[in-house]
VOBA-1610 file (N, C-alpha, C; in pm, whole numbers, padded with zeros to 5 digits, always signed):
BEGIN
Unk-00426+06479-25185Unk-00293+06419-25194Unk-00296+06279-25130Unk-00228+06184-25146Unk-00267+06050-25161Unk-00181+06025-25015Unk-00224+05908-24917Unk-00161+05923-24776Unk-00076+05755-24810Unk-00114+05684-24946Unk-00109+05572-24923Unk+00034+05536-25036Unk+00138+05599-24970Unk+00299+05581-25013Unk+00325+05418-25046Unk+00350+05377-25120Unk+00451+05225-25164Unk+00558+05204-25035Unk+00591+05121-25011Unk+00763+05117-25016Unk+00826+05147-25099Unk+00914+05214-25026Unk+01024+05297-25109Unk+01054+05475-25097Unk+01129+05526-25144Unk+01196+05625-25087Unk+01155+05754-25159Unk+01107+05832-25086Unk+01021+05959-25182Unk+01199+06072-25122Unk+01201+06192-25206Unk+01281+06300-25208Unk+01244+06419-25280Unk+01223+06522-25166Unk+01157+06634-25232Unk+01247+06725-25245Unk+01191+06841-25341Unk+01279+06981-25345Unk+01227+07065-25256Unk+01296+07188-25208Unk+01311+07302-25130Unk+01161+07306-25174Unk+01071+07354-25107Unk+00904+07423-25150Unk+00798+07247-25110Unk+00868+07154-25167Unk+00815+07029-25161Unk+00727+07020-25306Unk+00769+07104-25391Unk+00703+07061-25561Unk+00764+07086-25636Unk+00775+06960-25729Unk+00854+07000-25880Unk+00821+06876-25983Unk+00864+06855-26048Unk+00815+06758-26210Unk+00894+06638-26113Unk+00773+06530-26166Unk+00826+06418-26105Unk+00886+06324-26169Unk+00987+06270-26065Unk+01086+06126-26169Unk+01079+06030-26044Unk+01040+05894-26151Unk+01019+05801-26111Unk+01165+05687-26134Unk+01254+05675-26035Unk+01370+05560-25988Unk+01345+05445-25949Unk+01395+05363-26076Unk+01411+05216-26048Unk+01501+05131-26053Unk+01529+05107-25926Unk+01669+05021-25903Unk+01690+04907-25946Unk+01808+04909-25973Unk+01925+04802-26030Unk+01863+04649-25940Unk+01950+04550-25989Unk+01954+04408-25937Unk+01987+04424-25726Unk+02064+04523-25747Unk+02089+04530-25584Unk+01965+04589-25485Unk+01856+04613-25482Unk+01797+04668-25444Unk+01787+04843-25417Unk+01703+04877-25323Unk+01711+05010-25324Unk+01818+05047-25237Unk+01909+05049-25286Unk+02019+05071-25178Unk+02080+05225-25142Unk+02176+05252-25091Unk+02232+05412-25050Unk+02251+05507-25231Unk+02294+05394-25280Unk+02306+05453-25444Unk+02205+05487-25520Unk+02093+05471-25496Unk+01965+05487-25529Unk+01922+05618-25447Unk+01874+05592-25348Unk+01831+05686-25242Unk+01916+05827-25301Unk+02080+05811-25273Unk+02131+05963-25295Unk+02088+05979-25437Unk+02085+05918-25573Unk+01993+05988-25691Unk+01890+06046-25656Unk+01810+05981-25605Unk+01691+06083-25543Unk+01724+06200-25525Unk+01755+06202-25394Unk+01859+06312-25304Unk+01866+06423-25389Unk+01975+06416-25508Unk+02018+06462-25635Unk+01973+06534-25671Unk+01823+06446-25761Unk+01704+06510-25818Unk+01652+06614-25750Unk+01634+06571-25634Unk+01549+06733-25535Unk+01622+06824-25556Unk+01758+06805-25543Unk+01808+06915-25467Unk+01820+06987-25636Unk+01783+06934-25763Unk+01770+07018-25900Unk+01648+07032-25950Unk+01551+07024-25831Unk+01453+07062-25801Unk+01327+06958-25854Unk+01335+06835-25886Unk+01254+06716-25878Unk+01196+06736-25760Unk+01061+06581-25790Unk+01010+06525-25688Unk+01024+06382-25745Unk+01116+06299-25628Unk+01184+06149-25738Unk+01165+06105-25599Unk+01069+05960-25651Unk+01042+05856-25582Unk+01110+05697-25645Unk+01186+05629-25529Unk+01217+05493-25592Unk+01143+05376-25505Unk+01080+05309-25589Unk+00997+05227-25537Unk+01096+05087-25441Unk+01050+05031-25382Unk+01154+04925-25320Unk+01114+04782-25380Unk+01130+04754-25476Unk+01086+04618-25581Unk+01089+04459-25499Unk+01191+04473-25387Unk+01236+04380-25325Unk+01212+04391-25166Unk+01121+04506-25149Unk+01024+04528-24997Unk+01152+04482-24893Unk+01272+04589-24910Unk+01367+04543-24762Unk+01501+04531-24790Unk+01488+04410-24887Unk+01611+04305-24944Unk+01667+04411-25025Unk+01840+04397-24992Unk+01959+04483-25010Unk+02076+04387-25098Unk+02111+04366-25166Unk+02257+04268-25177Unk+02374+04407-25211Unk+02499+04341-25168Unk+02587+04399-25207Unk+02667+04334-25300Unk+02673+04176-25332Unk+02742+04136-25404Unk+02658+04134-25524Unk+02724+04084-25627Unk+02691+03984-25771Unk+02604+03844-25734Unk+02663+03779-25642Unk+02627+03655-25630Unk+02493+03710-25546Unk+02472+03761-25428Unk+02347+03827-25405Unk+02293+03877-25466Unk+02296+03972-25564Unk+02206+04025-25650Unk+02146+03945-25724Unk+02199+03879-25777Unk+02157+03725-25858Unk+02047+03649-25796Unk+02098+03641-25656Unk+01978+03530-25551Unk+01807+03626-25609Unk+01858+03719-25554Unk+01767+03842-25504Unk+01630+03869-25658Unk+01733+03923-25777Unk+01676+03869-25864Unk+01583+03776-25905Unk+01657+03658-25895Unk+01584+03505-25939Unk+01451+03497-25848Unk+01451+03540-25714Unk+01312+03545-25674Unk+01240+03629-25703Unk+01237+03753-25793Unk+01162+03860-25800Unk+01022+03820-25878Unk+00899+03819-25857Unk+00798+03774-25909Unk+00772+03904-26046Unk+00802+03894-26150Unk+00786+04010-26250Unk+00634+04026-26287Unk+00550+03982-26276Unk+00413+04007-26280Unk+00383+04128-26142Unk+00465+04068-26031Unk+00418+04172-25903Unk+00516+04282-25911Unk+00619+04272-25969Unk+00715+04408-25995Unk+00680+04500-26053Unk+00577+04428-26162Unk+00481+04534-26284Unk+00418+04603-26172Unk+00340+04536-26068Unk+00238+04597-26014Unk+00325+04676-25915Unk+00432+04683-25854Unk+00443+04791-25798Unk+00492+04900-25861Unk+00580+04871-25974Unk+00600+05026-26033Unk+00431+05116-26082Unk+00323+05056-26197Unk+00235+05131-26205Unk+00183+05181-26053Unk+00188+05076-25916Unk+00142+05214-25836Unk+00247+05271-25768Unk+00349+05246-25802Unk+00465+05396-25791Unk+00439+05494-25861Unk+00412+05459-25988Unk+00364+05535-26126Unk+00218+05639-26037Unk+00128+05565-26026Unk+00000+05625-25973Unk+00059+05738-25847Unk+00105+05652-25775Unk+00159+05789-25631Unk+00219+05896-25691Unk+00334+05874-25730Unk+00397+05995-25768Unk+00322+06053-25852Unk+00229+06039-25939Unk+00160+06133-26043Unk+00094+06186-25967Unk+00000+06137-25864Unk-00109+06185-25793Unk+00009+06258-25663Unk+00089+06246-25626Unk+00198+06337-25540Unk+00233+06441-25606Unk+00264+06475-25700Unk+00336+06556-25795Unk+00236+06667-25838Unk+00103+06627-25815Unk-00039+06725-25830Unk-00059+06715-25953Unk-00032+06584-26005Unk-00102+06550-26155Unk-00055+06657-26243Unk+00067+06612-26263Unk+00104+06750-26421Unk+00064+06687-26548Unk+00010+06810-26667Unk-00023+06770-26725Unk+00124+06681-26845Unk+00222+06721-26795Unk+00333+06685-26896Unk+00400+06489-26838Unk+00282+06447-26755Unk+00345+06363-26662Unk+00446+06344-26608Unk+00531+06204-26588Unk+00637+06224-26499Unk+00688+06113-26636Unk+00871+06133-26555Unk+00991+06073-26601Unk+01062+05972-26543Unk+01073+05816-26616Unk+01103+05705-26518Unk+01259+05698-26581Unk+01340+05683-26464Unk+01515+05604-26467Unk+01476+05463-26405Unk+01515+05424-26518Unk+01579+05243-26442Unk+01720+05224-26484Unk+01760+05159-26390Unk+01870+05127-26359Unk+01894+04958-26414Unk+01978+04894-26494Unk+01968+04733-26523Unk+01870+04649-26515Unk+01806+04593-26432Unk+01668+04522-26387Unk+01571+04644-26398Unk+01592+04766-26350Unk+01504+04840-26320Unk+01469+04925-26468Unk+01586+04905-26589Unk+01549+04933-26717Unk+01442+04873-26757Unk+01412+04739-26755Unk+01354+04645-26806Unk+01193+04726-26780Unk+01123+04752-26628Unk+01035+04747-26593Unk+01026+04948-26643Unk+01118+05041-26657Unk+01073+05153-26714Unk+01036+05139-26910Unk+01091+05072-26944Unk+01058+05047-27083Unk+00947+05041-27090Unk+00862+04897-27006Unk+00774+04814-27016Unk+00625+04934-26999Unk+00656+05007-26831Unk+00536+05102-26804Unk+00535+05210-26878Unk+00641+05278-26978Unk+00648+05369-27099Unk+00526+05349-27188Unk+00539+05185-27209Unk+00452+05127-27331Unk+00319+05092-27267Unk+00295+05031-27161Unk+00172+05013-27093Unk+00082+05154-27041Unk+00173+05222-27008Unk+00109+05385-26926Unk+00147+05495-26977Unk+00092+05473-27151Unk+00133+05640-27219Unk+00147+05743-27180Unk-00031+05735-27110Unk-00108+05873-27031Unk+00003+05914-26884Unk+00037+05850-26865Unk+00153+05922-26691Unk+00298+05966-26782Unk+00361+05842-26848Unk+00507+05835-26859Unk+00550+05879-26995Unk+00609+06022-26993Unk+00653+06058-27067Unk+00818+06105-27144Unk+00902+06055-27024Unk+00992+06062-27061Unk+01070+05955-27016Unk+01136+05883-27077Unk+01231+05736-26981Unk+01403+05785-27014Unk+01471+05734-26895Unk+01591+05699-26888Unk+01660+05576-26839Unk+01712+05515-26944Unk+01751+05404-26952Unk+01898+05392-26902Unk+01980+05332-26784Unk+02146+05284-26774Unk+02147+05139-26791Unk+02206+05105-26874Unk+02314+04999-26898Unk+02209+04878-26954Unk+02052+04856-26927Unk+01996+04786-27021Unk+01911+04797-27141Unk+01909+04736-27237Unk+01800+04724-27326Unk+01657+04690-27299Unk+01606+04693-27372Unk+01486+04709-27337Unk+01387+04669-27491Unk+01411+04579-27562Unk+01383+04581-27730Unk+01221+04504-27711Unk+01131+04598-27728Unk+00982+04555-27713Unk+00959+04645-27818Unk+00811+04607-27834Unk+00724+04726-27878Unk+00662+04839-27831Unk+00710+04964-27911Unk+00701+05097-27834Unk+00572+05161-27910Unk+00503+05092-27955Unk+00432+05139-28092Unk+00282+05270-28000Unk+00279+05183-27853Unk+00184+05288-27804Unk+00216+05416-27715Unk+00371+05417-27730Unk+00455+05509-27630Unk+00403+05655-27635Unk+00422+05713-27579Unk+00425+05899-27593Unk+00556+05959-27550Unk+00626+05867-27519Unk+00770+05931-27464Unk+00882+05932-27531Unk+00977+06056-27479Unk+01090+06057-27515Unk+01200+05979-27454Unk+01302+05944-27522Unk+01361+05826-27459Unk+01576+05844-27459Unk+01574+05838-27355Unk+01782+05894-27374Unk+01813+05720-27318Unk+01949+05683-27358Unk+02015+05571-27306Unk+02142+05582-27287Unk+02184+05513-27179Unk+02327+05526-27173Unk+02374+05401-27115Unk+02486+05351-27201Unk+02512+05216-27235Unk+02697+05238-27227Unk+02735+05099-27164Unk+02852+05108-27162Unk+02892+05025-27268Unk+03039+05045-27332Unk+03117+05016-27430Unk+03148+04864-27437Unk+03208+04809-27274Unk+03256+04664-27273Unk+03143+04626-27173Unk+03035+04563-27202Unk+02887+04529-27120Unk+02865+04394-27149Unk+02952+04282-27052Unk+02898+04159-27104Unk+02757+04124-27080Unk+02689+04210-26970Unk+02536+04186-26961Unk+02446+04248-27044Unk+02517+04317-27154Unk+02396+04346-27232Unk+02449+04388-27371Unk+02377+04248-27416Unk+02450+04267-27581Unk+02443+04392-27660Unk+02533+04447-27761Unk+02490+04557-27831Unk+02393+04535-27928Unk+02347+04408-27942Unk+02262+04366-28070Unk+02111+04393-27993Unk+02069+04391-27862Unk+01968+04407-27813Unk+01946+04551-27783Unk+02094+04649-27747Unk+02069+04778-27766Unk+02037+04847-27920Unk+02078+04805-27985Unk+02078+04812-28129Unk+01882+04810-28174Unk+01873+04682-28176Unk+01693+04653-28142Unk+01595+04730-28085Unk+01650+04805-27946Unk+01572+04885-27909Unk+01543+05019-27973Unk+01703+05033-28000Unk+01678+05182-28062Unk+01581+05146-28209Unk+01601+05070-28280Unk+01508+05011-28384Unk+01416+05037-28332Unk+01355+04932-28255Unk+01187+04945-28205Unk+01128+05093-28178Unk+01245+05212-28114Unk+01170+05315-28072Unk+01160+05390-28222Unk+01258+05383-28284Unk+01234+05501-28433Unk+01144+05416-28543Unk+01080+05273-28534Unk+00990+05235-28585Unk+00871+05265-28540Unk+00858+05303-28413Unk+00742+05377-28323Unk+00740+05514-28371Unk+00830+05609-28435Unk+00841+05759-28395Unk+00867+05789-28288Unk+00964+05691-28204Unk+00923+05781-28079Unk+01107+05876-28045Unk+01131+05945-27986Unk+01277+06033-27996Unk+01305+05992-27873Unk+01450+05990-27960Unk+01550+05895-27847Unk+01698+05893-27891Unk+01761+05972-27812Unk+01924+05956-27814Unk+01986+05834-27698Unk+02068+05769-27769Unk+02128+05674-27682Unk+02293+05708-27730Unk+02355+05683-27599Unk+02480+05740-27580Unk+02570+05549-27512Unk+02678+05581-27590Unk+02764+05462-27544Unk+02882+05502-27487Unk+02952+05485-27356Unk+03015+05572-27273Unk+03197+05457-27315Unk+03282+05529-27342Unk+03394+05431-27417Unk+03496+05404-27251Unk+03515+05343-27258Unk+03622+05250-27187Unk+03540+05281-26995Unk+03418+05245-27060Unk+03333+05199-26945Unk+03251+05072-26914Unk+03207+04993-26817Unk+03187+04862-26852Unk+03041+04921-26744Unk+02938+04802-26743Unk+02799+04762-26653Unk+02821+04839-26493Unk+02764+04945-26469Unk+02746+04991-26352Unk+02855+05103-26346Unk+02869+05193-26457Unk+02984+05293-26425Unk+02916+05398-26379Unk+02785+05391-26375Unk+02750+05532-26313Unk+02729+05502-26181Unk+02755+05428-26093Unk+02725+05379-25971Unk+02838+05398-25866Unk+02888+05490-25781Unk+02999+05484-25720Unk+03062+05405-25591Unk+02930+05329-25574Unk+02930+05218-25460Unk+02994+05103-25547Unk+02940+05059-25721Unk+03114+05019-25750Unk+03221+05054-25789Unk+03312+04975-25677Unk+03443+05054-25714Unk+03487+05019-25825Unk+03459+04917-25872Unk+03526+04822-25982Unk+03506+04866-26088Unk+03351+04936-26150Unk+03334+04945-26239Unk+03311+05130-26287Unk+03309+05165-26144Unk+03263+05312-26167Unk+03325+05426-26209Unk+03300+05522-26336Unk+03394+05597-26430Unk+03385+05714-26410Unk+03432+05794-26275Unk+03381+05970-26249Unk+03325+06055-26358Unk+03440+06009-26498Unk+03381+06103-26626Unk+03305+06065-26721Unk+03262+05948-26687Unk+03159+05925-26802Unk+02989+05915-26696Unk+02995+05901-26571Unk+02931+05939-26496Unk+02893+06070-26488Unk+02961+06182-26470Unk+02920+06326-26472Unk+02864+06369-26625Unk+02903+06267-26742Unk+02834+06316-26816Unk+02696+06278-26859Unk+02682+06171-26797Unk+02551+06119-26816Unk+02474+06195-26702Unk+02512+06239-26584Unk+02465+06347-26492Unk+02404+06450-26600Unk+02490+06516-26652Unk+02506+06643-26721Unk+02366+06632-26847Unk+02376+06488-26908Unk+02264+06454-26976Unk+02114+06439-26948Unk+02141+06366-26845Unk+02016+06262-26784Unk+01969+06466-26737Unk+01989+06564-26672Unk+01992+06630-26635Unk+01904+06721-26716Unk+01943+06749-26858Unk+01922+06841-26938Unk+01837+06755-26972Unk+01763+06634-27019Unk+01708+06578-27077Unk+01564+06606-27018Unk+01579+06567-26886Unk+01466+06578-26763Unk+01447+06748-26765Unk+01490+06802-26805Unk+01481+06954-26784Unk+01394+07013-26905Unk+01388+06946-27015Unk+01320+06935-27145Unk+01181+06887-27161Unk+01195+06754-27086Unk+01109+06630-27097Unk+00965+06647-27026Unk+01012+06701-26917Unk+00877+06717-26827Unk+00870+06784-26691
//
């Protein structure tokens, strides 16, 4: 078992083993809203690790998240999710069904990306609130999305694209659009934007999906 953890926040289930999911946070860093998903996962019997993309750095605003962002080196972001990717597979005792990545907005971007780069680990992705329209052509995974209705950060023409790109791949994938919800409704740290019922159902999804998947 591997002694050499990332930054970032591991959460186990009762026994300390179960199918692993890999969490990747939003523009705000790894913050309390992240961590309790984890939390979550264990306690429905995961092993969910979120890597810390931003080694520390927290924002709470928009205008911080933005700063925080704009410095993120995306060549070195790649490199810490694959060895988030590597820990948790090699934590998880190497299943053969691999593990399951959530990203979160920014953190969509980089689960799409290691789907298509790391067939052999990532087999199931969950996508909130971004697109992700690449080529999926070397994927092995199954793929759920959940997208809000009024999303000025993310056009429907790029959600639209993705789902294209994945059923030009073969690859299976339900994407769900949550109605009179806007960017960050599954998040309850915002108040502004966050929707109890379209949140519990993407719970209820993201849930059953991962329960299928791996």
């Amino acid at each position: 078992m591997p002694t050499n953890q990332p930054d970032g926040f591991l959460a186990l289930p009762n026994g300390g083993q179960g199918a692993p999911v890999l969490v990747l946070h939003a523009w705000w860093g790894l913050n309390d809203t992240i961590k309790g998903l984890c939390t979550r996962l264990a306690d429905a019997g995961f092993v969910a690790f979120a890597p810390d993309l931003y080694h520390g750095r927290v924002a709470a605003t928009i205008e911080g998240a933005e700063a925080l962002a704009q410095t993120l080196d995306s060549d070195g972001a790649a490199a810490d999710v694959a060895r988030a990717v590597a820990f948790l597979y090699e934590r998880a005792g190497r299943p053969a069904g691999g593990l399951a990545v959530i990203g979160f907005s920014l953190g969509a971007w980089y689960a799409g990306n290691v789907s298509a780069d790391d067939p052999q680990h990532v087999r199931a992705v969950v996508i909130f609130y971004g697109a992700v329209p690449i080529d999926y052509t070397s994927s092995r995974a199954a793929y759920l999305g959940h997208f809000a209705e009024n999303d000025p950060y993310e056009p429907r023409e790029y959600v639209d694209e993705m789902e294209a790109n994945l059923r030009a791949a073969g690859r299976p994938a339900a994407f769900y659009t949550y109605p009179h919800t806007g960017h960050w409704f599954f998040e309850p740290d915002r108040t502004g934007a966050y929707h109890p019922e379209a949140a519990a159902l993407a719970w209820e999804r993201t849930l059953a999906f991962l329960k299928e998947s791996v």
